[in-house]
N, C-alpha and C positions, 0 to 999 in steps of 0.2 A: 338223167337219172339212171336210164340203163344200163347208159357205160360203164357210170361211178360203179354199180354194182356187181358187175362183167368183172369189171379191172380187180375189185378187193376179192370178186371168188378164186378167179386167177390168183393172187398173191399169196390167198390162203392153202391154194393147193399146192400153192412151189414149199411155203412153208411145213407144211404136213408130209412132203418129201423127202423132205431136206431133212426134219427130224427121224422120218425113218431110215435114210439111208446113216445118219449117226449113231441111231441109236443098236444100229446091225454093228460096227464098227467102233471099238472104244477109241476117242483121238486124245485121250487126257494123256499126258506126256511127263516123264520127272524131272524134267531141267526145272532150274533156276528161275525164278522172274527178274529178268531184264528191262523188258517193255509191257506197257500197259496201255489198252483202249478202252473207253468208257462211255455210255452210251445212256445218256441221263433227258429220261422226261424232265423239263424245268417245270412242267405243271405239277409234278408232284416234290420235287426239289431242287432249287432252284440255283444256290450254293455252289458253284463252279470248282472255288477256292479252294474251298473245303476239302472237294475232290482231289483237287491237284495237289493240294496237304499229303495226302495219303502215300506220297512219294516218299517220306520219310518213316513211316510204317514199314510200307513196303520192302524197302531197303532198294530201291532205286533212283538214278538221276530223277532230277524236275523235267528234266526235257525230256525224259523217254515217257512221260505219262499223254497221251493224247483225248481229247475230252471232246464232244459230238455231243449238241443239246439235241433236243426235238419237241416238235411244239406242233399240234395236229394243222395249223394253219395259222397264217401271221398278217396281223394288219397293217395296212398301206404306212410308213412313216417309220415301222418298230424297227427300234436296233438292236443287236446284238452283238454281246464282243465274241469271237472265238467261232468254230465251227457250229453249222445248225443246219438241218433237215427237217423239209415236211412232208404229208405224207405226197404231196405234188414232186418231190424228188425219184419218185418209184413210176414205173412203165408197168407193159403186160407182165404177166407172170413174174411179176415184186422183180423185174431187173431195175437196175440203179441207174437214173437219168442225173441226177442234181451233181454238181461240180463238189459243193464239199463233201457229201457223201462219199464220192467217189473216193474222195482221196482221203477221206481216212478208211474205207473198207479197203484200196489196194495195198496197205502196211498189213504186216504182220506182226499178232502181238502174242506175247509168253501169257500173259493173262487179259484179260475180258471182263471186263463189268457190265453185269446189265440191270444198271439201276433204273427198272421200268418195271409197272405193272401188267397184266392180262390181257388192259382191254383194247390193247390199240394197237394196232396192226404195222405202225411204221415203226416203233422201235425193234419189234420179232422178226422184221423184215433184214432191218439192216444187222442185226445180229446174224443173221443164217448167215449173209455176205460174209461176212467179217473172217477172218484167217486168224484164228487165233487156238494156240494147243492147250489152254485149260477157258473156262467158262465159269464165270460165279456171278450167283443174283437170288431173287427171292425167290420164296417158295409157293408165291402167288403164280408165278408162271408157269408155263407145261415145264415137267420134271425133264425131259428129254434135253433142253435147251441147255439146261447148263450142268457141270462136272459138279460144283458145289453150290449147295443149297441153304440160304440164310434163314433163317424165322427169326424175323424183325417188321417194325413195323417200318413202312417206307420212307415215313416221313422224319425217322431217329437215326439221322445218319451217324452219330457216335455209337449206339449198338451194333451197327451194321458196320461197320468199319474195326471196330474192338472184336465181333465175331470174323469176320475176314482176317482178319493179320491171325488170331488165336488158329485155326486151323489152318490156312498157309503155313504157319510154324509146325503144323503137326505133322501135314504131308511132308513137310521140309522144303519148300517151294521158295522159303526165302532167303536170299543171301546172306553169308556169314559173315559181310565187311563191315 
C-alpha cells in the first residue's frame, strides 16, 4: 500500500515537471498535420473507430493515426484489439515499463490527442512521454498540458471532433490536399 503510494507521488512529481519545464518553453510548431497519436480512456470512450475516422477530418493517411486505449486496470481473460496501457505499464518516476506504451510514446507525432480526463494519472503520464509538437484535449485537464483546449463534454465525441478540425483549420494545421 506504501509503495502503490510512493510510486504515484513519484509520477506526479515527474509530471508537475514536465509541465513546468513546457510551460517555460512554447513547443507548438506551424507545420502541417501528418501524423497523429491519440491516447483515449475507453472508460470514458470507448469508440476506437470513430477515432481513427478522424483521419479524413484531418486530412491525413488512415495509417498515420495511432490510437493507445487505457483502462486503469484489466481483468484476467479481457481482450482488446489495438494498443493498451495500464497504470501497471509506468515504474518510478511515471518511466514507461509496458511494451505497448513503449512503442507508441517512442513515434513522433505532428498532433496529439488527449482524449482523457483529470482524474487519472496513467493517461497524463503517457502524455508528458509522448513527442509530439502540437497537443489538443479537454479543458477538464491542467491547461499546461495541451496547445489546444476543447470545451466539450467527454463523452460527445462529434462536438469534440467538429471543434478539433474547426480550429486546426484556423491555425492552419491542416492539409490542403
Amino acid at each position: 500500500m506504501i509503495f502503490k503510494g510512493l510510486k504515484k507521488k513519484s509520477a506526479e512529481k515527474f509530471i508537475n515537471k514536465q509541465l513546468e519545464q513546457i510551460h517555460e518553453k512554447s513547443t507548438a510548431s506551424n507545420s502541417k498535420i501528418k501524423t497523429v497519436g491519440c491516447i483515449v480512456d475507453i472508460e470514458i470512450f470507448s469508440d476506437v473507430e470513430a477515432i481513427k475516422g478522424l483521419a479524413g477530418l484531418l486530412k491525413v493517411q488512415p495509417n498515420h493515426i495511432s490510437v493507445i486505449q487505457y483502462k486503469e486496470r484489466t481483468e484476467k481473460g479481457e481482450e482488446f484489439s489495438g494498443l493498451l496501457f495500464t497504470d501497471n505499464d509506468f515504474g518510478w518516476k511515471g518511466s514507461v515499463v509496458g511494451k505497448d506504451l513503449n512503442q507508441f510514446v517512442s513515434k513522433k507525432y505532428d498532433l496529439l490527442i488527449n482524449y482523457f480526463d483529470n482524474e487519472k494519472l496513467g493517461p497524463k503520464l503517457a502524455a508528458m512521454h509522448c513527442n509530439a509538437a502540437f497537443k489538443a484535449g479537454f479543458d477538464v485537464v491542467d491547461h499546461r498540458m495541451n496547445d489546444l483546449i476543447i470545451h466539450s463534454d467527454l463523452k460527445d465525441f462529434k462536438s469534440f471532433s467538429s471543434e478539433l478540425t474547426k480550429y486546426l483549420s484556423i491555425l492552419n494545421k491542416l492539409s490542403n490536399d
